[in-house]
C-alpha positions in Angstrom: -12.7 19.0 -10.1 -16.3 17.8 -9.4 -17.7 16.9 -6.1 -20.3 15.1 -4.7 -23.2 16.5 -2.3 -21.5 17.4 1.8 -23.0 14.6 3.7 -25.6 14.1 6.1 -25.0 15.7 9.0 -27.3 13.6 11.3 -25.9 10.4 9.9 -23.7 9.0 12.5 -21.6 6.5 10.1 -19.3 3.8 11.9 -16.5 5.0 9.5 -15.6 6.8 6.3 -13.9 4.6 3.5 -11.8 6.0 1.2 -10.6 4.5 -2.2 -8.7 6.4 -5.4 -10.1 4.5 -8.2 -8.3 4.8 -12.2 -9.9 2.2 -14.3 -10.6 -0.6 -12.2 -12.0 -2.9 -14.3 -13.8 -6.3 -13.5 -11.4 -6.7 -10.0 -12.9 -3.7 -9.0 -16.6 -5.4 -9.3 -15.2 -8.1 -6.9 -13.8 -5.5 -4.3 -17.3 -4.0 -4.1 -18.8 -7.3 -3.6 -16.3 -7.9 -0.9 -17.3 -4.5 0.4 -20.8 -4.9 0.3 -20.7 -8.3 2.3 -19.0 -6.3 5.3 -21.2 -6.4 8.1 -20.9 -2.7 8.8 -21.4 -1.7 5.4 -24.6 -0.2 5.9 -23.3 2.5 8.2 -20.2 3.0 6.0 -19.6 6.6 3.8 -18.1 5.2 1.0 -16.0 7.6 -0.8 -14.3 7.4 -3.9 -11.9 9.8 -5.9 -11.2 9.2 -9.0 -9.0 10.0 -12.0 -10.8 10.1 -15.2 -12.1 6.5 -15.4 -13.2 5.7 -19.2 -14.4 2.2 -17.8 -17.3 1.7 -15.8 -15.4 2.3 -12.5 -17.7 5.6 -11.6 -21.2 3.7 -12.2 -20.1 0.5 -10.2 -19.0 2.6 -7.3 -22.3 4.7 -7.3 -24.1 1.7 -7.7 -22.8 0.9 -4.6 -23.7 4.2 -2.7 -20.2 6.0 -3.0 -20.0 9.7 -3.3 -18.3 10.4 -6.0 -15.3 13.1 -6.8 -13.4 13.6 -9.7 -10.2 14.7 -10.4 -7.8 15.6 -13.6 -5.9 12.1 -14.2 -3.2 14.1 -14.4 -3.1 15.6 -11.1 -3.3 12.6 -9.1 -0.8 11.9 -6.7 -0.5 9.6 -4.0 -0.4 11.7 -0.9 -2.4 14.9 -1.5 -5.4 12.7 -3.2 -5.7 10.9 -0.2 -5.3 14.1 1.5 -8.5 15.4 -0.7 -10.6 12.4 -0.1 -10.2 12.4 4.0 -11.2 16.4 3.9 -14.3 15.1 2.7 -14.8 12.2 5.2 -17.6 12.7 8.3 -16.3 10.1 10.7 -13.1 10.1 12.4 -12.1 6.1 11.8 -11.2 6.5 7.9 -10.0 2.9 6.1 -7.9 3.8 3.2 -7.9 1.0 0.2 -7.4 0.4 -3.0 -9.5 -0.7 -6.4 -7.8 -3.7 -6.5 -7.5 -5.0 -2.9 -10.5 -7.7 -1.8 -11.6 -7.8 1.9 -10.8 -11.2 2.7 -13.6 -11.7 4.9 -16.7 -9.5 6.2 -15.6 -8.3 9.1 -12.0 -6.7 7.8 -13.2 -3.1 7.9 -14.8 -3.8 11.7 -11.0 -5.0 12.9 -9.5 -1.9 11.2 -11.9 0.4 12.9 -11.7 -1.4 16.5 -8.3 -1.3 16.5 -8.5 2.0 15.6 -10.9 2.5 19.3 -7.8 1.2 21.1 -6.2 3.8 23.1 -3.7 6.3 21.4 -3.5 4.2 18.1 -3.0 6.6 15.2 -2.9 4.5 12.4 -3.5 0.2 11.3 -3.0 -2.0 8.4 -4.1 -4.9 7.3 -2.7 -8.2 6.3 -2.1 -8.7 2.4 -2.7 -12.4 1.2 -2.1 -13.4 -2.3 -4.3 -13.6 -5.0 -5.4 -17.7 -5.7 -3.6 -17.5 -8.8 -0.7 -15.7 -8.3 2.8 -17.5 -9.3 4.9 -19.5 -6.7 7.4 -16.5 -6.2 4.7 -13.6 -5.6 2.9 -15.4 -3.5 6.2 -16.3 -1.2 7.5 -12.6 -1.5 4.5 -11.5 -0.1 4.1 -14.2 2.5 7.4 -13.2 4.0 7.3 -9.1 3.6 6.1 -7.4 6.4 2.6 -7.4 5.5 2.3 -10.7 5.0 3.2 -11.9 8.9 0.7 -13.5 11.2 1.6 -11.9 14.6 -0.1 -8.9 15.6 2.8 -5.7 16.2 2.2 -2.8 17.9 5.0 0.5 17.6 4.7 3.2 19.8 8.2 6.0 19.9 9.0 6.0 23.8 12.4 7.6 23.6 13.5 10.0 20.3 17.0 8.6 21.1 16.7 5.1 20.7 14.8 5.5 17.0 17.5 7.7 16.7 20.3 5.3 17.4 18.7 2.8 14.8 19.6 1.5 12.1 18.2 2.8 8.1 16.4 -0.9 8.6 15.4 -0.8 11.4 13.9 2.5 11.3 12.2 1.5 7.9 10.8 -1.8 9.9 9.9 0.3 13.1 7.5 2.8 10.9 6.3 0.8 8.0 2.5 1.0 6.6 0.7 0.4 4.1 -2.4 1.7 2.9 -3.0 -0.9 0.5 -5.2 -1.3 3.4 -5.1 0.8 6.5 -7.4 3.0 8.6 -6.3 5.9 10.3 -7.9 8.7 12.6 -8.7 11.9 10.8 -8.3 14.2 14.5 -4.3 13.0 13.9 -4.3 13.3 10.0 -5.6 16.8 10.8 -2.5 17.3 12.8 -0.3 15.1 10.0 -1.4 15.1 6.5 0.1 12.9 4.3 1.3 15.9 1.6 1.9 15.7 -1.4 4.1 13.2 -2.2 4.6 11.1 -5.3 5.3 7.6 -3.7 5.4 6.3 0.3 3.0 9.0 1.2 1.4 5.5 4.3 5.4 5.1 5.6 6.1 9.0 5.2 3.2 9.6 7.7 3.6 6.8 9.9 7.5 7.9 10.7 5.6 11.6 11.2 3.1 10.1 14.0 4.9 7.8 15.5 7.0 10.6 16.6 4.1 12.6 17.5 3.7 9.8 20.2 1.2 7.9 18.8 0.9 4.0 18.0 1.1 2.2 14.9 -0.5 -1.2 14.6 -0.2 -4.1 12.4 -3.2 -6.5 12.7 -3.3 -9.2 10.5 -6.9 -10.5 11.9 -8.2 -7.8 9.3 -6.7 -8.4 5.8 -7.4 -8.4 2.0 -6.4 -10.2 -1.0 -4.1 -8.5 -3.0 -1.5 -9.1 -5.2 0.2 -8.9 -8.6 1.5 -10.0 -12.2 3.3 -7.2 -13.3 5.4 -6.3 -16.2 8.8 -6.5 -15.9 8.9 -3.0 -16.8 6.8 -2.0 -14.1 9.4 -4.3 -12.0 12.0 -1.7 -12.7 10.3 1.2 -12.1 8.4 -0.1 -8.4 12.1 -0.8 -7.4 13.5 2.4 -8.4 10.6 4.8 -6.3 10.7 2.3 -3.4 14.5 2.9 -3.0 14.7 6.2 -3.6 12.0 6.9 -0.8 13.8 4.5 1.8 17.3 6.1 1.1 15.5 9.7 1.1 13.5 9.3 4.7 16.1 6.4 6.4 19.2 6.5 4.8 18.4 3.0 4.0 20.9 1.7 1.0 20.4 -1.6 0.1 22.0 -2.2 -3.1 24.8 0.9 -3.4 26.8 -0.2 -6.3 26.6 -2.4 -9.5 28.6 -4.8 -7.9 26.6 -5.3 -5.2 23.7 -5.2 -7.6 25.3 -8.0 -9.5 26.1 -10.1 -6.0 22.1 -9.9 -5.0 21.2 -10.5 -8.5 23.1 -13.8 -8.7 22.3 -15.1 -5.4 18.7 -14.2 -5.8 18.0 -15.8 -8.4 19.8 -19.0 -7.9 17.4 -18.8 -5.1 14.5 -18.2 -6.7 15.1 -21.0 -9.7 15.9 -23.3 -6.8 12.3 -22.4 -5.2 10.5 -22.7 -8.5 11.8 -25.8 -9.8 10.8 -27.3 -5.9 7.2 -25.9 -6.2 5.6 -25.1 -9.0 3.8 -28.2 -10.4 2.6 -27.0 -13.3 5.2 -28.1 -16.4 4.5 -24.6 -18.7 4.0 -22.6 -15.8 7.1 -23.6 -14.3 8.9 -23.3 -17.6 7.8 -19.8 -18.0 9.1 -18.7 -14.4 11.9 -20.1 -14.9 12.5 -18.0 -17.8 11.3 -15.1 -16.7 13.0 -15.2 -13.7 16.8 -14.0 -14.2 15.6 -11.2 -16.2 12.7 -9.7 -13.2 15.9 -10.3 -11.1 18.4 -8.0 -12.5 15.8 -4.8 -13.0 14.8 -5.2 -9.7 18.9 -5.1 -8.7 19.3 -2.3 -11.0 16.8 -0.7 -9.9 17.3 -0.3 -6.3 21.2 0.4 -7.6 19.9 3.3 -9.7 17.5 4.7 -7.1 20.8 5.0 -4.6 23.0 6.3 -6.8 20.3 8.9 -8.2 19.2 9.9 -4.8 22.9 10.8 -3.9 23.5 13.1 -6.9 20.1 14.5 -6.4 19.3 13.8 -10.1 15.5 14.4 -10.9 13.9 12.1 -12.5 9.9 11.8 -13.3 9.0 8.1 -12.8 5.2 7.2 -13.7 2.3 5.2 -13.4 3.9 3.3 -10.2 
């Protein structure tokens, strides 16, 4: 592991930003940009960890002031990376991104951090909007998850028995975050680390703190463009880790059999072909969803199916590059 120089101890910097970087190719030229045209990016530590870029990634973020700190590809992982990159942070407001996540406008780090100021907030994230291109069905899905809302939410844990008496949903609603985009204080992280943990490490944490007493907030005055045209491989996969963390910290089993699998699958996707054929107006585009569309549908079904049904038998299984 290399590291870069301990900072300046007389620099009094409005935050610390922290972002693991792998590769990030051109998008990750476009994040700096939107980075640089913050209007407290001059009193930003910029901090990036990353895993063994063969790209450009390390020159672009040096370019652009970060301290730099590398790590074995290999021995990234979600939680205890970001867990290495706070340690090195000087300020207590920390915003957590990633390479491919654009500040939508230059003053998203500022509403992060002032939310941050309020009192007893632990944690924020940002809003996620989709990316100008993105298809008709990303950029609904993401409209209508729970980063994607407009109203401001605020979750602070008054009484352990009421969270107690909730539902696996609406204990997975009550603690959700995201640190696509998020900022967090590091006297709390200090207190709660993320640990090291292979996928969920932002909703792991925010069930910890919220229990600790602390707030959570969802502001989507601060927010970032982000969003993506994955394989339908990677499909699979994403579905399979996300389930297996919700049933693993809620409980939360939301397809438990093939059956059910084959229910969602058919009703989703009647859905979704219904949606596309209603907005997409581009003929080849539209074709090619259409296509594409079934097929996305089932791995996702099957792979929230196999995530339950592995978590129950406690079968082990290495899942990577999600």
């Amino acid at each position: 592991m290399t590291t870069a120089p301990s900072a300046d101890a007389a620099h009094s910097y409005y935050c610390s930003l922290v972002i693991p970087t792998k590769d990030g190719g051109p998008l990750f030229k476009r994040v700096i940009a939107g980075l640089q045209a913050q209007a407290r990016w001059k009193d930003v530590e910029f901090i990036i960890v990353d895993s063994q870029s063969s790209d450009d990634t390390v020159e672009t973020a040096r370019a652009a002031g970060a301290k730099i700190f590398t790590i074995p590809a290999a021995q990234f992982n979600h939680g205890a990376t970001r867990d290495y990159a706070i340690s090195q942070a000087s300020s207590n407001f920390v915003v957590l991104m990633v390479q491919d996540a654009v500040p939508s406008d230059a003053d998203t780090i500022e509403k992060l951090v002032e939310t941050l100021r309020e009192d007893n907030v632990a944690g924020v994230y940002a809003r996620q909007i989709p990316q100008p291109d993105a298809d008709v069905i990303t950029a609904r899905n993401l409209n209508i998850h729970l980063t994607g809302r407009m109203e401001r939410d605020v979750h602070i844990l008054k009484d352990k028995a009421a969270y107690d008496a909730m539902s696996p949903m609406e204990k997975y609603i009550f603690s959700n975050f995201d640190n696509v985009c998020s900022a967090l204080r590091k006297d709390v992280w200090a207190q709660e680390r993320f640990g090291r943990i292979n996928f969920g490490e932002d909703i792991d944490w925010s069930e910890r703190v919220l229990k600790r007493g602390h707030k959570i907030v969802y502001e989507p005055a601060a927010a970032v463009i982000h969003s993506h045209d994955r394989p339908m491989s990677y499909e699979y996969k994403r579905a399979y880790v996300c389930h297996r963390k919700l049933v693993r910290q809620f409980g939360l089993r939301v397809i438990p059999t093939g059956a059910a699998a084959l229910h969602g699958w058919y009703h989703l996707t009647k859905s979704d072909m219904k949606y596309i054929a209603r907005t997409e107006q581009n003929v080849d585009r539209k074709i090619g969803l259409l296509l594409r569309t079934p097929f996305l549908n089932l791995l996702r079904m099957f792979g929230q199916f196999h995530a339950v049904r592995d978590e129950d038998l406690g079968a082990v299984k290495s899942v990577r590059g999600v």
